[in-house]
C-alpha positions as a printed NumPy array, in Angstrom:
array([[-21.492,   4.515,  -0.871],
       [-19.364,   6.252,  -3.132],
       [-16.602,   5.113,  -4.787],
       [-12.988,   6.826,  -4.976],
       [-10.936,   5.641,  -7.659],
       [ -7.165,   6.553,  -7.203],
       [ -3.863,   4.68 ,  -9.501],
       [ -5.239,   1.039, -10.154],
       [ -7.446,   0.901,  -7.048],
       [-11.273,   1.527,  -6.65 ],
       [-12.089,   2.406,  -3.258],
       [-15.216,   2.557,  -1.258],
       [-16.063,   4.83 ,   1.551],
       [-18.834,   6.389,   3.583],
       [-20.151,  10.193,   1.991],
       [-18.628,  12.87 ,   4.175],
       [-15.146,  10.854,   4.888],
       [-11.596,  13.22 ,   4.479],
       [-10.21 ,  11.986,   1.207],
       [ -6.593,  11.367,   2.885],
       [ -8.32 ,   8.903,   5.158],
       [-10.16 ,   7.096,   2.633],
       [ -6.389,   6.897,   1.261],
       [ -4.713,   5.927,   4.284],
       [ -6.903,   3.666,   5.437],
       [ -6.782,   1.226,   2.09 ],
       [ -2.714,   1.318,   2.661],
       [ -2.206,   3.916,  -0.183],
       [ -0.919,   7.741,   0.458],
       [ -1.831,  11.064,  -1.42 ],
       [  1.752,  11.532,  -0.435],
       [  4.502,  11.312,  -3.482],
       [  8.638,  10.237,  -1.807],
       [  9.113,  11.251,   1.448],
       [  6.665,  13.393,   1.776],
       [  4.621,  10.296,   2.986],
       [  7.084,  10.516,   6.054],
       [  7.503,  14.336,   6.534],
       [  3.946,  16.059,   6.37 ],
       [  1.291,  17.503,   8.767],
       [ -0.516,  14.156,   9.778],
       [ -3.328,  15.966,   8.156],
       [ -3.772,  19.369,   9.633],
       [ -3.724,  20.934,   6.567],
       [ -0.246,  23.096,   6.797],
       [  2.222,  21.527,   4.731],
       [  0.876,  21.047,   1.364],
       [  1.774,  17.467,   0.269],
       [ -1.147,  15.44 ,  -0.07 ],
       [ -2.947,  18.205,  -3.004],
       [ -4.31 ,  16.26 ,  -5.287],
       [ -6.541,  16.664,  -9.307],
       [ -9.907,  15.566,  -7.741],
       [-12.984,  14.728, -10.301],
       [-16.304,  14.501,  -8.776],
       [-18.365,  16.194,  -5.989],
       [-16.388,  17.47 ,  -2.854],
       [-16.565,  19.445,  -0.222],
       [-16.284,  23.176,  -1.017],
       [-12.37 ,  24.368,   0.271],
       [-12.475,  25.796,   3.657],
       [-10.652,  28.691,   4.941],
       [ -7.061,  26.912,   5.768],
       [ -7.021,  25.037,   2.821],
       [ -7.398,  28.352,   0.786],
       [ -4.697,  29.554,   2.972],
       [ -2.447,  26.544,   2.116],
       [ -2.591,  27.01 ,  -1.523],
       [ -2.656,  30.07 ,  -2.018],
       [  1.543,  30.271,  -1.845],
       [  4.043,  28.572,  -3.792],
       [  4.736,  25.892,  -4.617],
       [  1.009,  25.881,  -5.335],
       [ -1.34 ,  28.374,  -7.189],
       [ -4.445,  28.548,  -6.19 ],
       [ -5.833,  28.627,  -9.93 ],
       [ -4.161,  24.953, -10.24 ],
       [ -7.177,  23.29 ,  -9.471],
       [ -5.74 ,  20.65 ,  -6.649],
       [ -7.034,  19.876,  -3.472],
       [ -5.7  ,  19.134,  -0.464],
       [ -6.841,  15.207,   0.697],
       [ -6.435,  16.194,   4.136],
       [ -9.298,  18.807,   4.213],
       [-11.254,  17.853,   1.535],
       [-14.708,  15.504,   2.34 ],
       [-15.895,  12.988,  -0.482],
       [-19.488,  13.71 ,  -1.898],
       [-19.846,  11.374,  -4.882],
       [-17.951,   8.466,  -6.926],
       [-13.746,  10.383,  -7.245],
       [-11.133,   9.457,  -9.54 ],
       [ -8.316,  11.044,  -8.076],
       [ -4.744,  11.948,  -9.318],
       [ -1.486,  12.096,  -7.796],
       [  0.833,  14.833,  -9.703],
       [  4.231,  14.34 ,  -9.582],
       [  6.482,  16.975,  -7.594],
       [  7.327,  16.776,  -3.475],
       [  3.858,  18.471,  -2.7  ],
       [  2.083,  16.969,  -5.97 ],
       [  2.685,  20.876,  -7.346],
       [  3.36 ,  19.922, -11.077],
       [ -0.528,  19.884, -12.351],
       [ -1.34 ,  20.561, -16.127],
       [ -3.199,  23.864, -16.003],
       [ -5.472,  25.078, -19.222],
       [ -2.889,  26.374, -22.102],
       [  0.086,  24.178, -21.07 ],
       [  1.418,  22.497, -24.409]])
């Protein structure tokens, strides 16, 4: 079973679950504010739960793509989106800060 690590918690979950579920269902949200109230419910649309993922994944499908592939996000950021992204391997996922987790380090930032 592999093992998503995620703030202080160490998670376990079957290979193949959705990453936001995995989440969810411990009582923890890739969700930062409000946005834990006002997003998609998962669908993939809004943005909020993109997260820095480490470890094997699921490649990104076409509406994930889609979703981050306009601002506030750049799709050269590296983040994933929870909701549409399937857990492969042992995680350690990160929560940036920002209403839709936008504010990732990217290569060259001082």
């Amino acid at each position: 079973m592999p093992t998503v690590r995620f703030r202080d918690r160490e998670l376990e979950c079957e290979a193949g679950a959705i990453l936001r579920d995995v989440l969810r269902d411990a009582g923890v949200t890739p969700h930062n504010g409000l946005a834990d109230t006002l997003n998609c419910g998962g669908l993939g649309t809004c943005g909020t739960c993109a997260v820095a993922v480490e470890g094997p994944v699921s490649e990104r499908d076409a509406r994930e793509r889609r979703r981050l592939s306009f601002p506030p996000h750049d799709p050269d950021d590296g983040l994933r989106l929870a909701c549409r992204t399937r857990v492969r391997g042992d995680l350690t996922v990160t929560k940036q800060p920002g209403f839709w987790g936008q504010y990732a380090e990217t290569a060259g930032d001082d």
